[in-house]
N, C-alpha and C positions, 0 to 999 in steps of 0.2 A: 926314249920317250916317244909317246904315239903321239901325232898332231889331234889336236881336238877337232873335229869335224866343223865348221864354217857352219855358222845360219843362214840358210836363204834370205834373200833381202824382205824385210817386211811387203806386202803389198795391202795396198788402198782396196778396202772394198769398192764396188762397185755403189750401196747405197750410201757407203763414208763421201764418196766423191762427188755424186750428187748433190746433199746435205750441203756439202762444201761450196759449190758451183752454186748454188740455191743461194746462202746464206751470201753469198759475196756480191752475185750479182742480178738476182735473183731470178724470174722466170722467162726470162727474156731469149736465153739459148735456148733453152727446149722449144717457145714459142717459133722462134727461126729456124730449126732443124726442122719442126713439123712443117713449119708453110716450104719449105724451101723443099723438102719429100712431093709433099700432096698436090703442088701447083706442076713442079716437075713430070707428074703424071698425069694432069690434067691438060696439058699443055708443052708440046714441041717446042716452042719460041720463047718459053719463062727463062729458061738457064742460059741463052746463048747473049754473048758477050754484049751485043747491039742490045739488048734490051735491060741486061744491068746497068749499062752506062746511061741508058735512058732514067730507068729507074734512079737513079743518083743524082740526076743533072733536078728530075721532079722531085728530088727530096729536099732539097738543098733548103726551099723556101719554109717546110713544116720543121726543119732543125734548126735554123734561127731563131723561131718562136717558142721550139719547145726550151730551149737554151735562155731563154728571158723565163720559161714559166717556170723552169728547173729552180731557179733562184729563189721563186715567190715561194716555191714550193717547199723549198729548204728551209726559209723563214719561219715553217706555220702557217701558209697562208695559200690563196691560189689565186689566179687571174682571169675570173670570164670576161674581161673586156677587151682581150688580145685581138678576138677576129674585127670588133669595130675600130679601133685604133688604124689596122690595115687598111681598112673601108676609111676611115675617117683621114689618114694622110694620102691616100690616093687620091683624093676625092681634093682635099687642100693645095695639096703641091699641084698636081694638073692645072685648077681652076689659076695659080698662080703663075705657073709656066706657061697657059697663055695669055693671061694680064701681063706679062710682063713681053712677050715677043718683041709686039710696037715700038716699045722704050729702047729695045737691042735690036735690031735689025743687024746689024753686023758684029754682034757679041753675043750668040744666043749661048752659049756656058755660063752666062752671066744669070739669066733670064732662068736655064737649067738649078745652078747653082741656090739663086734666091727663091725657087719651088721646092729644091731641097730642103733646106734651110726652114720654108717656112712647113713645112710637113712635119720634118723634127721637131717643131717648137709646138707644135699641135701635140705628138707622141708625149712628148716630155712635161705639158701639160696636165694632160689625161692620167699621167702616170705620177704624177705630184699631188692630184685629186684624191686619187686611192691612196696613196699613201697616209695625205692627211686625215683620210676618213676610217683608216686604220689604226693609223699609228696614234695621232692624235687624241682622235674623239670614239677611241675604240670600237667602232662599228662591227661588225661581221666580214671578215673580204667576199664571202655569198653574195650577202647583199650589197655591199657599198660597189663591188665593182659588176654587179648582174643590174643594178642600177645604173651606174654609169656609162653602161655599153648598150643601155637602151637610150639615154639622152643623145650620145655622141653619134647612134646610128641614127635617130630620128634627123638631126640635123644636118648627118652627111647626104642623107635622101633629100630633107629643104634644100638645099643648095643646088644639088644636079636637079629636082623635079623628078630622081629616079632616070633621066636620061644620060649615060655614060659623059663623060666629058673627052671631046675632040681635038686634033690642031693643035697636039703636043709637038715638041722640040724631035723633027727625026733623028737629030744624034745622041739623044738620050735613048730613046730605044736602040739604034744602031748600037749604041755602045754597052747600057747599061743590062738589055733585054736580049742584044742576038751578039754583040761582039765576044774575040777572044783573043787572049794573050797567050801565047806561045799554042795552039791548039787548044786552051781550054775555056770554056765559057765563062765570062766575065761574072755569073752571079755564082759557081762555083769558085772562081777564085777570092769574092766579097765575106762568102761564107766560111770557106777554107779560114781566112784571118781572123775573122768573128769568132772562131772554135778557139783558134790560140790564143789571143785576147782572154776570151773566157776563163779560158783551161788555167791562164797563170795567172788570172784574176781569184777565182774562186780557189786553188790550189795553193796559191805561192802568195796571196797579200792577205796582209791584216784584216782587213778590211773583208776579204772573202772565208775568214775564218771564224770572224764577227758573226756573219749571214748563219754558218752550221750553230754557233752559240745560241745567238736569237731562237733559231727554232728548235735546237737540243732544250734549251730548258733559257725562257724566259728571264723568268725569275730569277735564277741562277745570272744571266747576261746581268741583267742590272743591277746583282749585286758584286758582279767582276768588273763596275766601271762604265760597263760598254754602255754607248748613248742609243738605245734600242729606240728608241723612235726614228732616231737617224738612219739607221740600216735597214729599219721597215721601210722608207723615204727611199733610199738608196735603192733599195730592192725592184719596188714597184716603179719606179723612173726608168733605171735601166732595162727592167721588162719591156714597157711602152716600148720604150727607143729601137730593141729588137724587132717588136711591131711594126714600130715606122719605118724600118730599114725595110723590112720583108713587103710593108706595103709599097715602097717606090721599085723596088726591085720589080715586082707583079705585075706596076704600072709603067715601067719600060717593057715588059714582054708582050702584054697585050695593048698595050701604046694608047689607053684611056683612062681617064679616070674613072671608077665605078664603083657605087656606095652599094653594091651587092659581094662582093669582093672578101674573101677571108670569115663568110658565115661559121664553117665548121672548125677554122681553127682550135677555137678554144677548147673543142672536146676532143679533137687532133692532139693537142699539145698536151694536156692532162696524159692522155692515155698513151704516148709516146715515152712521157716524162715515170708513169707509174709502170710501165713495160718495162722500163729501164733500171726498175729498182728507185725510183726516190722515192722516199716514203711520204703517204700522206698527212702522216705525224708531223713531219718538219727534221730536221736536222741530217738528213742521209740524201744522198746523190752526188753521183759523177758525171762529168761532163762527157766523158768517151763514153757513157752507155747512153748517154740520151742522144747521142748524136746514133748509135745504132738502132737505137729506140726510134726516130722520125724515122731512117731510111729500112726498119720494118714496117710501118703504118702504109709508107709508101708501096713496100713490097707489096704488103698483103691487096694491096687495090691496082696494084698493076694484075697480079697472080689472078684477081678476081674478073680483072677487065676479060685477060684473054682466057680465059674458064667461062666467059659468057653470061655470065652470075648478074641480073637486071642490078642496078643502082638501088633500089628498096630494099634487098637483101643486101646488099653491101651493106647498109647504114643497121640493119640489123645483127649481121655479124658483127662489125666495129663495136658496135653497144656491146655485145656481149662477152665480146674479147678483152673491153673494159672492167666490166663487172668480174670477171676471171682477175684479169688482170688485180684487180681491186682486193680481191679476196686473200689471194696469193700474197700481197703485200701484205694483211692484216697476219697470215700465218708467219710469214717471213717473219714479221715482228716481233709477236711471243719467242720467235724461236731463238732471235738473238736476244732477247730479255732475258730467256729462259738460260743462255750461256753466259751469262756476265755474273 
């Protein structure tokens, strides 16, 4: 008997693969191969080791926020009041660390500690506001939170007069701003934890499974039990709090307080979060693309720095990169609809 001749192995097309890459994670590779090509040649110092490690160390603070907006976003919902929230606990925790110096003269972690503390209870305010103005009283998160990040920033300006706040704790910045554990910088290693936290937050608990229901299909949550006010509540708190971290974090590096502080976030974290594939429908995103989704935003404005490209065009590309960005999701969309 003659052996029958062997099939060659099937192979992946080249557009199947795509398709496939697109649909999973969506245009966020290709967005990174291009910038990581085009800056490469626009610039000797983009690819060389000192300057990704810089770029990483500058991302650190737009991947904690987009990881709080990653949530909202999952929800149904979005968060413009991320950048005042930052402005609004730097601005709190400062003014309280140094009200409080006097009192500690020989305990200043005490003095640190209750500025912490009270910065959080500011975030975690602000972020209980929007929820109830969501969840509760149905509002729009547009408006309910593009409202509240204009009260919380007016008041963070009343309080400083617009002048930075001084006469911080120098071992909060030594520590929080410039120190490092084992070689690495103390707010990469804050954030490093804050991913895994996340990661087996939104992955691995009830509770983070709840968040993909609410914004897969509402309706659907409240008739499976889930207390969908509750997880809108959940949602928008823990955002805040992300905020508040990233704004003390900020406020140990440049060791003031300032109610100018984290302006562009929220269009940062949106477009980081939709680079990465969460949808703006609600119910889709991962925690490992959004965290590569901040540390390309970052790219793209380090690449832009040393390319020379003025700051007005910057803000002109980022819009526009959005708006791609935005687009790409909506096809990404049908296209998984169009498969199920």
């Amino acid at each position: 008997m003659t052996a029958m001749p062997q099939q060659p192995p099937a192979r992946v097309a080249p557009r199947a693969l795509i398709r496939a890459i697109f649909l999973k994670v969506g245009v966020l590779p290709f967005f990174l191969a291009i910038a990581l090509v085009v800056f490469s040649l626009m610039s000797s110092a983009f690819l060389t080791m000192q300057n990704m490690i810089n770029v990483g160390r500058q991302s650190v603070f737009l991947i904690l926020v987009s990881s709080g907006q990653m949530l909202v976003l999952i929800s149904g919902g979005f968060d413009l009041s991320v950048g005042m929230v930052i402005a609004l606990t730097s601005v709190v925790s400062a003014i309280t660390m140094v009200a409080m110096l006097p009192f500690f003269p020989d305990a200043v972690w005490v003095a640190i500690a209750i500025g912490a503390l009270a910065g959080f209870a500011v975030a975690a305010a602000v972020g209980a506001l929007n929820g109830i103005g969501v969840a509760f009283f149905g509002v729009s998160p547009f408006i309910m939170t593009l409202g509240v990040a204009s009260v919380g920033g007016g008041l963070a300006l009343f309080m400083t007069g617009g002048v930075p706040v001084s006469g911080l704790p120098v071992a909060f910045g030594d520590t929080f701003g410039f120190g490092r554990l084992w070689g690495v910088p103390a707010p990469v290693i804050v954030a490093v934890v804050c991913i895994l936290a996340m990661w087996v937050f939104v992955a691995r608990t009830r509770a983070g499974a709840e968040i993909y229901a609410v914004g897969g299909n509402i309706k659907a949550a409240n008739l499976s039990a889930i207390n969908t006010r509750a997880v809108l509540m959940r949602t928008y708190i823990v955002c805040a709090l992300m905020a508040g971290l990233t704004g003390l974090l900020i406020t140990a590096r440049v060791e003031t307080g300032d109610a100018n502080i984290g302006s562009a976030m929220a269009l940062e974290s949106i477009a980081a979060c939709v680079i990465a594939g969460v949808s703006l429908r609600g119910g889709i995103g991962r925690v490992e693309n959004v965290v590569l989704g901040g540390f390309f935003i970052i790219l793209m404005q380090n690449g832009m720095n040393l390319a020379q490209i003025s700051s007005y065009m910057q803000m002109v590309l980022i819009g526009m990169l959005l708006i791609l960005a935005v687009i790409f999701d909506q096809i990404r969309y049908r296209m998984i609809m169009g498969t199920r």
